[in-house]
mmCIF file of the N, C-alpha and C atoms, coordinates in Angstrom:
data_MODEL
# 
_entry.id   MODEL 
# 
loop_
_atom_site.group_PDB 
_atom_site.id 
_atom_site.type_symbol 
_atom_site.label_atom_id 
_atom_site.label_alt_id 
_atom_site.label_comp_id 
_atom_site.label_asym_id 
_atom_site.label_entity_id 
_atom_site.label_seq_id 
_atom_site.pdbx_PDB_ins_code 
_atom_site.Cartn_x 
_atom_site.Cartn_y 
_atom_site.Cartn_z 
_atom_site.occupancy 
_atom_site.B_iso_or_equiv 
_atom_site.pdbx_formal_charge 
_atom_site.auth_seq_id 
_atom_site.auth_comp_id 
_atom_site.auth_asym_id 
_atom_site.auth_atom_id 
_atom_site.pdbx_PDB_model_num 
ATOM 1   N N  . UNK A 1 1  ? 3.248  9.987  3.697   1.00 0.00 ? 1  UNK A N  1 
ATOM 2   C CA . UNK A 1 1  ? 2.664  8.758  4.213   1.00 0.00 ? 1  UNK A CA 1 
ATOM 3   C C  . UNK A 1 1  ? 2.397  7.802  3.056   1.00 0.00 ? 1  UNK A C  1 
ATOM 4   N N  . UNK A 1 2  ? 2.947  6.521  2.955   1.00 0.00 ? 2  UNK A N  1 
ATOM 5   C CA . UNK A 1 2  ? 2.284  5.409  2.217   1.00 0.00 ? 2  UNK A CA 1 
ATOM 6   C C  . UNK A 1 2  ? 0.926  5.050  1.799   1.00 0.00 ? 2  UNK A C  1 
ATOM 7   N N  . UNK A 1 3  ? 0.761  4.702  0.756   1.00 0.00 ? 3  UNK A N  1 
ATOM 8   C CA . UNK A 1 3  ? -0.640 4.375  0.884   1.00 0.00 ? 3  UNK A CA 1 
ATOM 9   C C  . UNK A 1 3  ? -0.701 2.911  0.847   1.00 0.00 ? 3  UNK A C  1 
ATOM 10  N N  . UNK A 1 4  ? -2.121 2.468  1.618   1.00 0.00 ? 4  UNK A N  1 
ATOM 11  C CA . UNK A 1 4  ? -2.133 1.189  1.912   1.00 0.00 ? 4  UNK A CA 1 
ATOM 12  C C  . UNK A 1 4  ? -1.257 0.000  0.866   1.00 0.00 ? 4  UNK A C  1 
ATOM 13  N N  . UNK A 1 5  ? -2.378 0.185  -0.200  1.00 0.00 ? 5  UNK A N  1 
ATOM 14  C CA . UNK A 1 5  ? -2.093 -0.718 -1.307  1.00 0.00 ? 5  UNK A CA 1 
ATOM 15  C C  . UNK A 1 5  ? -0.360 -0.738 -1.652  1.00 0.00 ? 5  UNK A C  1 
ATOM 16  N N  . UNK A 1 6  ? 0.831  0.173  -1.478  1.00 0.00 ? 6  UNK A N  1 
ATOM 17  C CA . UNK A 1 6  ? 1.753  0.460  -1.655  1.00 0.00 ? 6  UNK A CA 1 
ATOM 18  C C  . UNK A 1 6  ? 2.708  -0.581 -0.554  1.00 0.00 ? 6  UNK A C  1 
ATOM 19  N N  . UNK A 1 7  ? 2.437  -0.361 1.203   1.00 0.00 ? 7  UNK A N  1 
ATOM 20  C CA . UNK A 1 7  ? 2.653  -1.091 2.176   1.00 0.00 ? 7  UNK A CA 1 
ATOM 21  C C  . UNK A 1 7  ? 2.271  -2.268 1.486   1.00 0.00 ? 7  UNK A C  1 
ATOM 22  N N  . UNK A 1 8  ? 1.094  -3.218 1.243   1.00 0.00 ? 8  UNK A N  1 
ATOM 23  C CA . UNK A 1 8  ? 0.897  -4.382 1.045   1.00 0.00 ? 8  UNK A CA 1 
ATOM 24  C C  . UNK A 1 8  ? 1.493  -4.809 -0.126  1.00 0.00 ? 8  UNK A C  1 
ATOM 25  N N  . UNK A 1 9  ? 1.905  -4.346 -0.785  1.00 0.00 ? 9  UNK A N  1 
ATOM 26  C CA . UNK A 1 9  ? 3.150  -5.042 -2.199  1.00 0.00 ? 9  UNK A CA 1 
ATOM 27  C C  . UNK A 1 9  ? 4.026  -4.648 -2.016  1.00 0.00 ? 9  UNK A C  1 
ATOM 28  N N  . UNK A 1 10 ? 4.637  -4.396 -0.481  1.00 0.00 ? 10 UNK A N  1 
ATOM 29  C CA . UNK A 1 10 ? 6.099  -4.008 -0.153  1.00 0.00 ? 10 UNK A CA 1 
ATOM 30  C C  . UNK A 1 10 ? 6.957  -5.466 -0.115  1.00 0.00 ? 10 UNK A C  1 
ATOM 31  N N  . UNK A 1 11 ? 8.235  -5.070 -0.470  1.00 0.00 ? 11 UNK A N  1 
ATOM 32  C CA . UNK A 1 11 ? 9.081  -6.417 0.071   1.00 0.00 ? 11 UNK A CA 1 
ATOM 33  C C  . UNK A 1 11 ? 9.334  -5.979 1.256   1.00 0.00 ? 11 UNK A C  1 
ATOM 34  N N  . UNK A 1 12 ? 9.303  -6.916 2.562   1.00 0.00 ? 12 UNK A N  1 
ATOM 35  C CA . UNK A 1 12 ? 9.928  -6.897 3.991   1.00 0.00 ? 12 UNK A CA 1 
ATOM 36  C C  . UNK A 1 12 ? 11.463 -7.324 3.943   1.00 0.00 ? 12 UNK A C  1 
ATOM 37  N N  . UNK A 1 13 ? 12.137 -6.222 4.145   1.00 0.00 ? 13 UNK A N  1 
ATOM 38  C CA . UNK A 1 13 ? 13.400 -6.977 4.441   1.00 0.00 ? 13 UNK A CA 1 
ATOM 39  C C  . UNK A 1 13 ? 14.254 -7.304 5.905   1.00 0.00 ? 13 UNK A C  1 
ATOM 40  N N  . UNK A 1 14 ? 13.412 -6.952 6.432   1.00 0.00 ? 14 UNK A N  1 
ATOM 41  C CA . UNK A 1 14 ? 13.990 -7.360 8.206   1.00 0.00 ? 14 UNK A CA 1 
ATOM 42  C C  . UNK A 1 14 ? 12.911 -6.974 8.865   1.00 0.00 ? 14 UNK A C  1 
ATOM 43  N N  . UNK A 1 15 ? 12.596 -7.879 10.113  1.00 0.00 ? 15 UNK A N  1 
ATOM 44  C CA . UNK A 1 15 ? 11.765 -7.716 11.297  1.00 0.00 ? 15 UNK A CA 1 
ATOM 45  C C  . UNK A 1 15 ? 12.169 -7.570 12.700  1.00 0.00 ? 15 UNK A C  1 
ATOM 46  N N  . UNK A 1 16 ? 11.811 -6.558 13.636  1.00 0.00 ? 16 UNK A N  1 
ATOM 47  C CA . UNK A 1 16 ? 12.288 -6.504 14.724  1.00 0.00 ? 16 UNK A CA 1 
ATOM 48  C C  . UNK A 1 16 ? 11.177 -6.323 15.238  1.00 0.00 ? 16 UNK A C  1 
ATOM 49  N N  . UNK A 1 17 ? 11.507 -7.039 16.970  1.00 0.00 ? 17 UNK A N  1 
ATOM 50  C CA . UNK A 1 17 ? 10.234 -7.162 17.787  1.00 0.00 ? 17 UNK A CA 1 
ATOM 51  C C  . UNK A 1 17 ? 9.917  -5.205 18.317  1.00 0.00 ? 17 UNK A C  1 
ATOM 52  N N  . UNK A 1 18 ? 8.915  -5.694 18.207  1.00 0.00 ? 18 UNK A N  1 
ATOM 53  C CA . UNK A 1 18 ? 8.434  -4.263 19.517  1.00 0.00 ? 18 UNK A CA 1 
ATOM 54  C C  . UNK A 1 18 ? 8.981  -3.435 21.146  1.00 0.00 ? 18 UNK A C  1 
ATOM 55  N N  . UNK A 1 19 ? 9.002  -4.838 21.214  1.00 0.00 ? 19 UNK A N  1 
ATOM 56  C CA . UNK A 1 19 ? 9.907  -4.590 22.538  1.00 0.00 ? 19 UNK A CA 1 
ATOM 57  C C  . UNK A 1 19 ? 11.400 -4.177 22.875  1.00 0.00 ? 19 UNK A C  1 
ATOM 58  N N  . UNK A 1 20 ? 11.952 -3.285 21.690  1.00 0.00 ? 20 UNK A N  1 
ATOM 59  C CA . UNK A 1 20 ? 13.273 -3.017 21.984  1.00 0.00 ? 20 UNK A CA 1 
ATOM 60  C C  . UNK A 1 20 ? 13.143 -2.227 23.206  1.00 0.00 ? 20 UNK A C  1 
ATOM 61  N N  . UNK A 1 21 ? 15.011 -2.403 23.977  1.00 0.00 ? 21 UNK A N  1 
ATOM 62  C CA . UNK A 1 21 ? 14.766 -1.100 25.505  1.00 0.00 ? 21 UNK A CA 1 
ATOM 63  C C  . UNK A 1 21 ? 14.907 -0.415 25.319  1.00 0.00 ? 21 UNK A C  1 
ATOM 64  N N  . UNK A 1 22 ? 14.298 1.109  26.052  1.00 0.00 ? 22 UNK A N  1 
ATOM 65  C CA . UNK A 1 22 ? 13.990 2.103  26.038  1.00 0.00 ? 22 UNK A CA 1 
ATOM 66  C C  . UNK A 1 22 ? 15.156 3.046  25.143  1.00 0.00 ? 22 UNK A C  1 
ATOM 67  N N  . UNK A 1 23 ? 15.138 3.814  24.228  1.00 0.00 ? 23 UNK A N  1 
ATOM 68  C CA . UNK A 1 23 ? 15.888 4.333  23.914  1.00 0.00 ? 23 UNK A CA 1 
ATOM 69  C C  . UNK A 1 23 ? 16.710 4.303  22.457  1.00 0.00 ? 23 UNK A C  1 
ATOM 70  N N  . UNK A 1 24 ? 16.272 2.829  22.256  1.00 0.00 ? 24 UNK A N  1 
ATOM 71  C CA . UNK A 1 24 ? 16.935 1.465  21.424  1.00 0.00 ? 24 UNK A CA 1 
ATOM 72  C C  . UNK A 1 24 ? 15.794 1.647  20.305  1.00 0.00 ? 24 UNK A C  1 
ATOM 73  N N  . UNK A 1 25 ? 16.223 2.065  19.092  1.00 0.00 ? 25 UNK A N  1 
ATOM 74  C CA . UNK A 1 25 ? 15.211 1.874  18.137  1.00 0.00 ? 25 UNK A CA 1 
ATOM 75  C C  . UNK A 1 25 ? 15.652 1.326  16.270  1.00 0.00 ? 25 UNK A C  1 
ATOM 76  N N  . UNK A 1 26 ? 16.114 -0.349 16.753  1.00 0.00 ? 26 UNK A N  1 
ATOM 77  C CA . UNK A 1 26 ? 17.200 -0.846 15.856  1.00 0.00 ? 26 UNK A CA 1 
ATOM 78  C C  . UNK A 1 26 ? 16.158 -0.993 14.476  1.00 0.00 ? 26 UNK A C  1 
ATOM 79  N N  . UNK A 1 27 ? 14.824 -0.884 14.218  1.00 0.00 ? 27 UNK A N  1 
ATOM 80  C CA . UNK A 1 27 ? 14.350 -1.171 13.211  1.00 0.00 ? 27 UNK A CA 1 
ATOM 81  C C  . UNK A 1 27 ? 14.341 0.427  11.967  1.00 0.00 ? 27 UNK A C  1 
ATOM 82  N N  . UNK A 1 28 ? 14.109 1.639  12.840  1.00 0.00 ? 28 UNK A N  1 
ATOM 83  C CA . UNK A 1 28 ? 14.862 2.714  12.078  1.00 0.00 ? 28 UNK A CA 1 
ATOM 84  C C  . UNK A 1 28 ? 16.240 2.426  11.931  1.00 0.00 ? 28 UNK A C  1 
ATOM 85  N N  . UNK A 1 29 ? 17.258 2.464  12.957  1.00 0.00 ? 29 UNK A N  1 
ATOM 86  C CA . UNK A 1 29 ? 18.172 2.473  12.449  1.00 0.00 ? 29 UNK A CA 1 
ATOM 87  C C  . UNK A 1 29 ? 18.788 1.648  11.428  1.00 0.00 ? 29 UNK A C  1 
ATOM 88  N N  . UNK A 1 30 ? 18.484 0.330  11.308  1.00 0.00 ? 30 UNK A N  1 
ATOM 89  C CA . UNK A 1 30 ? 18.333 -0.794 10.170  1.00 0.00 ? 30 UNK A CA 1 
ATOM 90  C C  . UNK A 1 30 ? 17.804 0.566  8.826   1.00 0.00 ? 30 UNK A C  1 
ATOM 91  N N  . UNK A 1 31 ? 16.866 0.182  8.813   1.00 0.00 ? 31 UNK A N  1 
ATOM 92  C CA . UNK A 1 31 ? 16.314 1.321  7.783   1.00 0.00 ? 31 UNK A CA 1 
ATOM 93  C C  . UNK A 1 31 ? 17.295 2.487  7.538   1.00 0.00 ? 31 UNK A C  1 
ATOM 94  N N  . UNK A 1 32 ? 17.838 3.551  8.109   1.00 0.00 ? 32 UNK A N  1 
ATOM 95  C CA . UNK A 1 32 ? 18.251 4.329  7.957   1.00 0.00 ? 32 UNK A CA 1 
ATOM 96  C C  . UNK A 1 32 ? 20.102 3.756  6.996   1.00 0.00 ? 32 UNK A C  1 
ATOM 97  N N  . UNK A 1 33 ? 20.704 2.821  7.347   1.00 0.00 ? 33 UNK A N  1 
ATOM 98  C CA . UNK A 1 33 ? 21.434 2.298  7.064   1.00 0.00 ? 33 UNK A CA 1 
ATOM 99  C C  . UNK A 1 33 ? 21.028 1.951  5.312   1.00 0.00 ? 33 UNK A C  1 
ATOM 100 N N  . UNK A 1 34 ? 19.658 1.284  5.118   1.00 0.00 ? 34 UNK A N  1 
ATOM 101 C CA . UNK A 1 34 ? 19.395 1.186  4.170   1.00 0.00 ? 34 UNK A CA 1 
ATOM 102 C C  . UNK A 1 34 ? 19.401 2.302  3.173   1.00 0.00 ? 34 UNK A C  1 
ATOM 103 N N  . UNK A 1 35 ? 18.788 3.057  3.911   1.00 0.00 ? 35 UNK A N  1 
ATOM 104 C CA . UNK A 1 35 ? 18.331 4.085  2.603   1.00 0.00 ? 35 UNK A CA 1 
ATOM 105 C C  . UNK A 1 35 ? 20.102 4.836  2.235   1.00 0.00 ? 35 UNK A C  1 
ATOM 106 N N  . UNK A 1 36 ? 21.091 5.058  3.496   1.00 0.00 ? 36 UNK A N  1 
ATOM 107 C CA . UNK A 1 36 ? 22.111 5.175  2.645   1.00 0.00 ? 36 UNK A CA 1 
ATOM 108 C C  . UNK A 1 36 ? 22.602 4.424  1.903   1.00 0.00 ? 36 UNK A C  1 
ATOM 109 N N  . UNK A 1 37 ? 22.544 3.259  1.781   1.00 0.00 ? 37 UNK A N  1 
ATOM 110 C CA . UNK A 1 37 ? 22.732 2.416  0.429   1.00 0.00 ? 37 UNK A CA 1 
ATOM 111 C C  . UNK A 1 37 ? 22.005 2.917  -0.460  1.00 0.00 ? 37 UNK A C  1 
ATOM 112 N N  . UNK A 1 38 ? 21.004 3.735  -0.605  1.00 0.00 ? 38 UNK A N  1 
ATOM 113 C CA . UNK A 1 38 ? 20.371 4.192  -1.904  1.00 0.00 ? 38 UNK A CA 1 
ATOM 114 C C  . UNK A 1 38 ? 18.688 3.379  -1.964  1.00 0.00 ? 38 UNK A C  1 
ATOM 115 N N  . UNK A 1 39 ? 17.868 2.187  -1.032  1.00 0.00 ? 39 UNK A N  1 
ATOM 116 C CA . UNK A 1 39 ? 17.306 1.573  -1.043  1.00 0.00 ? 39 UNK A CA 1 
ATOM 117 C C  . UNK A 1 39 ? 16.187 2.280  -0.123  1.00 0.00 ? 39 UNK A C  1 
ATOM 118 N N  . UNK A 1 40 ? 14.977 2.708  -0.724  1.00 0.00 ? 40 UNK A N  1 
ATOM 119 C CA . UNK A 1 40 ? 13.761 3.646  -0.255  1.00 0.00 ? 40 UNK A CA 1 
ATOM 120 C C  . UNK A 1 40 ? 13.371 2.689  1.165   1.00 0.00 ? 40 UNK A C  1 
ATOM 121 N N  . UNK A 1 41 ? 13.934 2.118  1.836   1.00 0.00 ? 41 UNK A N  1 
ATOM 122 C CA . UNK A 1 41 ? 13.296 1.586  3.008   1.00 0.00 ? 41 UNK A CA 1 
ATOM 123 C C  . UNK A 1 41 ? 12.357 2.097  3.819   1.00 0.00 ? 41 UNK A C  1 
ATOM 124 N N  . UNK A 1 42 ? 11.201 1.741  4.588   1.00 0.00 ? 42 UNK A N  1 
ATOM 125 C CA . UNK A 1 42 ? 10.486 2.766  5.616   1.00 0.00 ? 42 UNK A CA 1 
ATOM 126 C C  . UNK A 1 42 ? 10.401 1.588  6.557   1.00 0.00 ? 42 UNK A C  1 
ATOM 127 N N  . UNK A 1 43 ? 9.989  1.778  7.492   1.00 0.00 ? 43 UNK A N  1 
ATOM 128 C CA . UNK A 1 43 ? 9.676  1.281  8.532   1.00 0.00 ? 43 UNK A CA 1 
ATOM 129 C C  . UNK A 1 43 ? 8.078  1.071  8.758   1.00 0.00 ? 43 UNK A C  1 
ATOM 130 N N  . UNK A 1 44 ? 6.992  -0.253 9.447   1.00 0.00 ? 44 UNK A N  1 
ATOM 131 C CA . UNK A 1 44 ? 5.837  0.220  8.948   1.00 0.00 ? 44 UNK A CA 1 
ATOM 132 C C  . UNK A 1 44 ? 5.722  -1.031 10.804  1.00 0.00 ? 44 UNK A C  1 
ATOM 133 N N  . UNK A 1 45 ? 4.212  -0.790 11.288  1.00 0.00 ? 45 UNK A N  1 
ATOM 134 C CA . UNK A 1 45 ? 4.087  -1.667 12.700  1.00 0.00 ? 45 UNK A CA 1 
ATOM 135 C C  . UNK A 1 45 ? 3.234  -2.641 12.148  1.00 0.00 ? 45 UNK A C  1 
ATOM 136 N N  . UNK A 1 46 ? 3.759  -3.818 12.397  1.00 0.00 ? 46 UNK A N  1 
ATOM 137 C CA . UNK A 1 46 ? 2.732  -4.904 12.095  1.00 0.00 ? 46 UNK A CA 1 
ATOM 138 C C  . UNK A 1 46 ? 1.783  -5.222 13.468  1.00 0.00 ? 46 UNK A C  1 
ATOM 139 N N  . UNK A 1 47 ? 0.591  -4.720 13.991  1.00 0.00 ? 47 UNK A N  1 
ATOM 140 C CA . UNK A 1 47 ? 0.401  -4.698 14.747  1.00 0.00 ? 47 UNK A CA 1 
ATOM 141 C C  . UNK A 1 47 ? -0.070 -6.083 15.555  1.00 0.00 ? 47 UNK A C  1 
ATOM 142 N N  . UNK A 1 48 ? -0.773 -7.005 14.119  1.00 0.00 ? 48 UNK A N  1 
ATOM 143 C CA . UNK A 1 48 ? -1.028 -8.402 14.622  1.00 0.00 ? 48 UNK A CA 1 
ATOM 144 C C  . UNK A 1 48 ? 0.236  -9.189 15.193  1.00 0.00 ? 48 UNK A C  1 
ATOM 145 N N  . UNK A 1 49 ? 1.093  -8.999 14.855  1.00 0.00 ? 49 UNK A N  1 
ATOM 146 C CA . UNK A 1 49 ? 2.400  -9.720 15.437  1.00 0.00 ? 49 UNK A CA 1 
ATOM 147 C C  . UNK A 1 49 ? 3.211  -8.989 16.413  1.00 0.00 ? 49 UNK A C  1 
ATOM 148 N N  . UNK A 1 50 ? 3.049  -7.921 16.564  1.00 0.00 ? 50 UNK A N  1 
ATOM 149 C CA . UNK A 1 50 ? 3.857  -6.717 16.931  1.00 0.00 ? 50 UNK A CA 1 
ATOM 150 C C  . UNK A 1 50 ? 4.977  -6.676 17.005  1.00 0.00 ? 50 UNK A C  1 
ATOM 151 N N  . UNK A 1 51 ? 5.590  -6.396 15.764  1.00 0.00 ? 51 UNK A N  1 
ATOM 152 C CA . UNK A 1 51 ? 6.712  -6.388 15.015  1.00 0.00 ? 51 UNK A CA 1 
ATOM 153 C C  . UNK A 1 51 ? 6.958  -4.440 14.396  1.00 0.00 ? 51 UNK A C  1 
ATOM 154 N N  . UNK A 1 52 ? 8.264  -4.409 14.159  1.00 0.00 ? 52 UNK A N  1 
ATOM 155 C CA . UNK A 1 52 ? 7.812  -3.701 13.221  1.00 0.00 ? 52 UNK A CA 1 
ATOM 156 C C  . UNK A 1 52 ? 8.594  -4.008 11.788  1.00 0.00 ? 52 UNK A C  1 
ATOM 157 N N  . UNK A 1 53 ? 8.627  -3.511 10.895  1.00 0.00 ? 53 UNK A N  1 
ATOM 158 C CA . UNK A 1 53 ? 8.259  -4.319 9.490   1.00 0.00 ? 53 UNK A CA 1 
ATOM 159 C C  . UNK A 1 53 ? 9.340  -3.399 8.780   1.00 0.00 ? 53 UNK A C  1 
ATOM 160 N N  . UNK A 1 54 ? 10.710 -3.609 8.524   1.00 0.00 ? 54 UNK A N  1 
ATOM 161 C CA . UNK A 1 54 ? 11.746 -2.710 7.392   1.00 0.00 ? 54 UNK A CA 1 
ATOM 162 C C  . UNK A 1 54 ? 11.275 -3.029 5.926   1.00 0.00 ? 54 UNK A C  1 
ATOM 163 N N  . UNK A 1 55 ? 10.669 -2.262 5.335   1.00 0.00 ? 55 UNK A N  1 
ATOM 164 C CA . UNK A 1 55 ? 10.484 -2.498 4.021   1.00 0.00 ? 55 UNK A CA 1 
ATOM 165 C C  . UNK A 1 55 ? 10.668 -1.201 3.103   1.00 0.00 ? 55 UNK A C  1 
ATOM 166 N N  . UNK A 1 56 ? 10.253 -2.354 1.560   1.00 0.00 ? 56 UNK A N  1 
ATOM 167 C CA . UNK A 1 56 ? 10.946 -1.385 0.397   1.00 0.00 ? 56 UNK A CA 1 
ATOM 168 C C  . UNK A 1 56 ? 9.051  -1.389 -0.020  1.00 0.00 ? 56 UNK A C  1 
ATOM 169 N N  . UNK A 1 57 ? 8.617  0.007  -0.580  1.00 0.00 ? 57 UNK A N  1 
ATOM 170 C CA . UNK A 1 57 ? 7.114  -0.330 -1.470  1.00 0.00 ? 57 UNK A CA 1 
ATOM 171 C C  . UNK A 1 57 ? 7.608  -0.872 -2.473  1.00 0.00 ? 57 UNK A C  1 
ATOM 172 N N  . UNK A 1 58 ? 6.432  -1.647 -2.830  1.00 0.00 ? 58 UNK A N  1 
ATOM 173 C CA . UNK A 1 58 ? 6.199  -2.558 -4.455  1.00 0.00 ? 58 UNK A CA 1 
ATOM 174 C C  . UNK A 1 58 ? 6.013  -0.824 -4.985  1.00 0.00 ? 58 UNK A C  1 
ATOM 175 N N  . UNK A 1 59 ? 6.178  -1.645 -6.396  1.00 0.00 ? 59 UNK A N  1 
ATOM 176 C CA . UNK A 1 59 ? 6.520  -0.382 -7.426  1.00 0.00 ? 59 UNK A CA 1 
ATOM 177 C C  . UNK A 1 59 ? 4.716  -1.140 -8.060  1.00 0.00 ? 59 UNK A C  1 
ATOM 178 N N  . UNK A 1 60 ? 4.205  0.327  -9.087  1.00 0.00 ? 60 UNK A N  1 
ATOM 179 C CA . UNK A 1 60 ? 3.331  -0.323 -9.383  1.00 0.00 ? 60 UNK A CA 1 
ATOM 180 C C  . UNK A 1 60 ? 3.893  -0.862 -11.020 1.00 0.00 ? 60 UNK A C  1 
ATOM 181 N N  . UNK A 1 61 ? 2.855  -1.792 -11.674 1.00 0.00 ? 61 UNK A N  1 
ATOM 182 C CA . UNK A 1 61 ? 3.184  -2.345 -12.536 1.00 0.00 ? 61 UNK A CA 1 
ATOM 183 C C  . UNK A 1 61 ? 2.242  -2.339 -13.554 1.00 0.00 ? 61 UNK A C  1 
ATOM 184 N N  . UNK A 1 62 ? 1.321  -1.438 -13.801 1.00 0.00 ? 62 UNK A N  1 
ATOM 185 C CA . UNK A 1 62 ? 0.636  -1.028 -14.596 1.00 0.00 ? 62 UNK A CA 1 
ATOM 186 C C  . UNK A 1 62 ? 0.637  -0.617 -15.880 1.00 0.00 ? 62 UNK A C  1 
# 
Protein backbone atom coordinates (compact mmCIF):
# COMPACT_ATOMS: atom_id res chain seq x y z
CA UNK A 1 0.00 0.00 0.00
CA UNK A 2 1.22 3.65 -0.73
CA UNK A 3 1.73 5.95 1.69
CA UNK A 4 -0.14 9.09 1.70
CA UNK A 5 2.60 11.60 1.28
CA UNK A 6 3.91 9.26 -1.74
CA UNK A 7 0.11 9.39 -3.59
CA UNK A 8 0.24 13.26 -3.14
CA UNK A 9 3.68 13.87 -5.10
CA UNK A 10 2.48 11.39 -7.62
CA UNK A 11 2.40 12.45 -11.31
CA UNK A 12 -1.30 11.61 -12.70
CA UNK A 13 -1.07 10.35 -15.96
CA UNK A 14 -4.65 9.55 -17.06
CA UNK A 15 -8.13 9.89 -15.51
CA UNK A 16 -11.10 7.77 -15.89
CA UNK A 17 -14.57 8.33 -14.61
CA UNK A 18 -16.04 5.92 -12.03
CA UNK A 19 -18.72 4.94 -13.83
CA UNK A 20 -17.24 2.47 -16.24
CA UNK A 21 -19.97 -0.65 -17.25
CA UNK A 22 -20.04 -3.40 -15.36
CA UNK A 23 -17.20 -5.56 -15.99
CA UNK A 24 -15.14 -2.72 -17.79
CA UNK A 25 -12.24 -1.67 -15.69
CA UNK A 26 -10.16 0.65 -18.31
CA UNK A 27 -8.24 2.60 -15.54
CA UNK A 28 -6.32 -0.80 -14.38
CA UNK A 29 -6.07 -1.85 -17.54
CA UNK A 30 -4.46 1.61 -18.70
CA UNK A 31 -2.16 1.00 -15.77
CA UNK A 32 -1.38 -2.44 -16.39
CA UNK A 33 -0.28 -1.51 -20.00
CA UNK A 34 1.90 0.93 -18.24
CA UNK A 35 3.74 -0.92 -15.97
CA UNK A 36 4.64 -3.25 -19.01
CA UNK A 37 6.38 -0.43 -20.41
CA UNK A 38 8.50 -0.62 -17.30
CA UNK A 39 6.58 2.61 -15.61
CA UNK A 40 5.51 1.80 -11.64
CA UNK A 41 1.90 3.01 -12.38
CA UNK A 42 -0.94 2.30 -9.64
CA UNK A 43 -4.19 3.20 -9.80
CA UNK A 44 -5.54 5.41 -6.74
CA UNK A 45 -9.85 6.80 -6.29
CA UNK A 46 -10.14 10.35 -6.24
CA UNK A 47 -13.11 10.33 -4.32
CA UNK A 48 -13.96 14.21 -4.44
CA UNK A 49 -14.32 13.98 -8.18
CA UNK A 50 -14.91 10.39 -8.51
CA UNK A 51 -12.45 9.56 -10.78
CA UNK A 52 -10.00 7.19 -10.54
CA UNK A 53 -6.44 8.51 -10.78
CA UNK A 54 -3.43 6.35 -13.11
CA UNK A 55 -0.40 7.44 -11.51
CA UNK A 56 3.39 7.17 -11.10
CA UNK A 57 4.64 8.03 -6.97
CA UNK A 58 6.91 11.11 -6.67
CA UNK A 59 10.24 9.77 -5.79
CA UNK A 60 11.51 11.33 -2.64
CA UNK A 61 14.14 13.98 -2.94
CA UNK A 62 15.87 14.20 0.13
Amino acid sequence: MLEVAAVMSAKVLERFPAGAPRGSWPAEEYAARRRAEGEPAVVVMDLKSDTFLVVVPGLDED
